[in-house]
N, C-alpha and C positions, 0 to 999 in steps of 0.2 A: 157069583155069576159074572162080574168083572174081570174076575182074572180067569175066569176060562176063555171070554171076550179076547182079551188081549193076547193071552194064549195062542187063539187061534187066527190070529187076526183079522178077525172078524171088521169089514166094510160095508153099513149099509146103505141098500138099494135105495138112492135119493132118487129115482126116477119112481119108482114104484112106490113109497113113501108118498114124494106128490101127487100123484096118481089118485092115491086115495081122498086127496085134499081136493082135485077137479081142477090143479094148476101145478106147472114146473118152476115157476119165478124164473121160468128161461126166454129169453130173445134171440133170432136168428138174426143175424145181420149178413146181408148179400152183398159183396164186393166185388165189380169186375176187372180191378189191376190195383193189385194192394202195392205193387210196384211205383203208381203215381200217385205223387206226394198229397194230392187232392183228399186223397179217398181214407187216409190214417185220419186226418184233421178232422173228417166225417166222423171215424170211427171213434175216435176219442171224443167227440161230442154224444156219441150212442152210449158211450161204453159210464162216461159222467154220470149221465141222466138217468140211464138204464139204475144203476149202482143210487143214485137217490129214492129213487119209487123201492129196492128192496131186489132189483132185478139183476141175473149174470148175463151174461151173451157169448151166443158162440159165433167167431168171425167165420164167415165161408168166401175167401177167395177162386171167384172160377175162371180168372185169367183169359175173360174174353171166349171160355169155351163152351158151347152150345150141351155138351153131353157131361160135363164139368157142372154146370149150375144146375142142370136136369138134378144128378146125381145128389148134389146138396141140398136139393128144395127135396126130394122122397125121403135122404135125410132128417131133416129139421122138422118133417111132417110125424116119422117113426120117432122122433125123440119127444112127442107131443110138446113143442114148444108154445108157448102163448102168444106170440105173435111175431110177424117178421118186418124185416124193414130191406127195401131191395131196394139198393142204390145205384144209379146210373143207368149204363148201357144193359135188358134182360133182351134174350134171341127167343123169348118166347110173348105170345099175346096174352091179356088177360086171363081168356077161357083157358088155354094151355095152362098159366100159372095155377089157374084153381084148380085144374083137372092134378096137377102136382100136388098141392098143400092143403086140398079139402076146402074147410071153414076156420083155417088160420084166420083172423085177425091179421090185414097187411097195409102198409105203408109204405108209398113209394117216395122216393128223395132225391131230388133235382133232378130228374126228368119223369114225363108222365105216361101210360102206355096209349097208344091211339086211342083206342075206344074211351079214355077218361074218364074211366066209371070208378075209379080208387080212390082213395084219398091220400094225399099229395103233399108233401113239403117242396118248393123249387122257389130259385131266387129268378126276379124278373128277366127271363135272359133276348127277350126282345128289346127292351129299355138297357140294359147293360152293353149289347152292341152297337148300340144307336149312338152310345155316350164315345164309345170308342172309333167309332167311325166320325163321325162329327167332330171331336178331338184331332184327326188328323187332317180335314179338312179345314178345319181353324188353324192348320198350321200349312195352308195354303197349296198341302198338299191337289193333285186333280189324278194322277196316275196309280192309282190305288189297288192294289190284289189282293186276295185273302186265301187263306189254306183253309178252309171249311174241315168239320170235323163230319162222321160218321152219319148216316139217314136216322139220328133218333130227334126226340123232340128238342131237347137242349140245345142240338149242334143245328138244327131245322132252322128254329128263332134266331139263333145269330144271324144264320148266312140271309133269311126273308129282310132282319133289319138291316142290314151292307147294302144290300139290294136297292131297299128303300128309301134307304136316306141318301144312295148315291142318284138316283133318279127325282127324288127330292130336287135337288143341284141339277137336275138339267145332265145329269153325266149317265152315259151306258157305260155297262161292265164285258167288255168283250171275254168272249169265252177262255184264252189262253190264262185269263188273268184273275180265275173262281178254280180254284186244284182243291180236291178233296184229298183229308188224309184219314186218320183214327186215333185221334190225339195222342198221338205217341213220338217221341224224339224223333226215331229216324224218318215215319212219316214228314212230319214240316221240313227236313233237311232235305229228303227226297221233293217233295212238293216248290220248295225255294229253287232250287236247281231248275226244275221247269220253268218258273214265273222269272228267272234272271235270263233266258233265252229273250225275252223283250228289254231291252237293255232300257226302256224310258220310265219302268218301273220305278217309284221313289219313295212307297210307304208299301209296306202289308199289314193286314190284319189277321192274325189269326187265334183258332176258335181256340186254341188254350195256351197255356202258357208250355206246357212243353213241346207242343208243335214249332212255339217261337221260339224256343231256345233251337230246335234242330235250323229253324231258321236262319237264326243268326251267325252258326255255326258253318252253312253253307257259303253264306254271304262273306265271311269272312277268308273262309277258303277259296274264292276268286276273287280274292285282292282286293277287296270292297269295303268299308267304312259301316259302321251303325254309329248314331245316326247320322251322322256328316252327308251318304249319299243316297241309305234308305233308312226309312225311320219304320219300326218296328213294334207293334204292340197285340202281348195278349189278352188272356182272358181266364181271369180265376185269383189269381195274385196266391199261389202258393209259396211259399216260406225262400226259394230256391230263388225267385224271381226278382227280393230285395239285394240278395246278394251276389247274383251275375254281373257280369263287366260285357256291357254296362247295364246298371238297374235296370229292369224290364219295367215298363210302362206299361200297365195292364189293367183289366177290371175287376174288383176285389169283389168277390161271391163273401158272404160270412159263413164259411166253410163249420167254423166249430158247431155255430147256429143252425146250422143246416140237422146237423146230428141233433142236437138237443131237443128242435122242437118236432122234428122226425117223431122222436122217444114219446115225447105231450102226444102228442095225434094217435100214437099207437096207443096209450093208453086209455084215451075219451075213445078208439075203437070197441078197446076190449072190453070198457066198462058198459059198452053200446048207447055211449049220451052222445054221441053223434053216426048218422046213417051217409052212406057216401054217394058220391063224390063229395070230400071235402077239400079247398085248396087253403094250403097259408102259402104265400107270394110272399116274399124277402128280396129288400131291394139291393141293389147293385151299387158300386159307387167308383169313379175313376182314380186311380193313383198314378199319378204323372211324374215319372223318373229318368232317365238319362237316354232311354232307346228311340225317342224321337227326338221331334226336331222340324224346324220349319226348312220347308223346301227350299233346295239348295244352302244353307247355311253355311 
């Protein structure tokens, strides 16, 4: 019987096999830009964790595309996977995602969907801006901008705490000097170019770390100094950011932690020992490197 097997080569149907067991040992993991360095340091915290419990996973990058993640979430729903874990930026609401994935078992990771009725891994990102915003103000900074990221909940909490702690201080934010981008390189470089039109600018904040690097990148191309005449800081402290010239100053998310305990939550999901919304909050912490600087130095 073996060697007819092999003979014929014979591959069996591990989808079907589980099937009869009432489980795949599969995970879906939903990525929207496998491109930024952010969302691998996730993935390999998914893919750890996942791999300890007995579990595989399949990556679905949708590259920011609305009919793209449609596509992967009818996917993941037809490969009856056990449960999924949707990272970041989704262009769909709750009811839409479940009207996609049925009674998947889901987990959402650093950011949450309006309604808030999921269960949640995200690191504090109103306390994480605060630290970075007050960080430049102790450096005597007052003329302060920010490149805001995308209308979801993540990029939301930064830009409400800039807001806050700069009105804290007695300071308004004139409107030329909040530029929205979608955290992406060229985003911040285009957005910097705007904000350098007020020449008394002399700090930004922005909402990640590669928005700052397109930052710095513009600033640099009009003749301008980091941080000698603006100081510069993001948010996220991905891998790229220790080793820019100069160091990026930024706020450290625990990015590997983000995936791992993602995986925990999916799992107390699927074993149904907890009923949702549930949050785990993960806190922020500043890393102070070369891209600021106290005003005029």
């Amino acid at each position: 019987m073996l060697r007819v097997i092999a003979e014929a080569n014979y591959v069996p149907n591990g989808v079907a096999r589980s099937m009869s067991h009432g489980k795949t040992s599969i995970l879906g993991l939903v990525l929207p830009d496998i491109t930024n360095p952010f969302f691998p340091g996730i993935a390999r915290g998914v893919e750890d964790a996942a791999g300890s419990f007995g579990y595989r996973v399949i990556l679905c990058n949708t590259d920011n595309d609305r009919d793209t993640e449609a596509s992967y979430l009818r996917t993941l729903r037809e490969q009856r996977v056990d449960g999924i874990i949707l990272v970041g930026t989704s262009h769909f609401d709750e009811a839409e995602i479940r009207a996609l994935v049925g009674d998947i078992p889901l987990v959402w990771c650093d950011r949450v969907p309006a309604s808030g009725a999921s269960c949640a891994v995200l690191t504090d990102h109103y306390q994480g801006a605060r630290l970075a915003v007050g960080h430049l103000l102790e450096l005597g900074h007052r003329d302060i901008a920010m490149i805001a990221g995308p209308p979801v909940s993540a990029a939301l909490e930064r830009q409400r705490a800039f807001l806050d702690v700069l009105h804290e201080a007695g300071m308004g934010v004139p409107e030329h000097r909040m530029v929205q981008g979608d955290f992406r390189y060229d985003s911040g470089w285009r957005a910097m170019n705007r904000i350098l039109e007020d020449e008394t600018v002399t700090a930004v904040f922005c909402a990640n770390d590669m928005m700052a690097f397109g930052a710095i990148n513009a600033i640099f191309q009009r003749g301008l100094r980091v941080p000698e005449q603006i100081s510069v800081i993001g948010y996220d402290n991905i891998l790229f950011a220790e080793w820019s010239r100069p160091a990026l100053t930024t706020v450290a998310q625990p990015i590997y932690l983000l995936g791992v305990q993602a995986v925990e939550l999916l799992m107390d999901a699927m074993e149904g020992t907890i009923s949702p919304p549930v949050r785990r909050l993960l806190e922020p912490t500043l890393v102070i490197r070369n891209s600021t600087a106290r005003v005029n130095a």
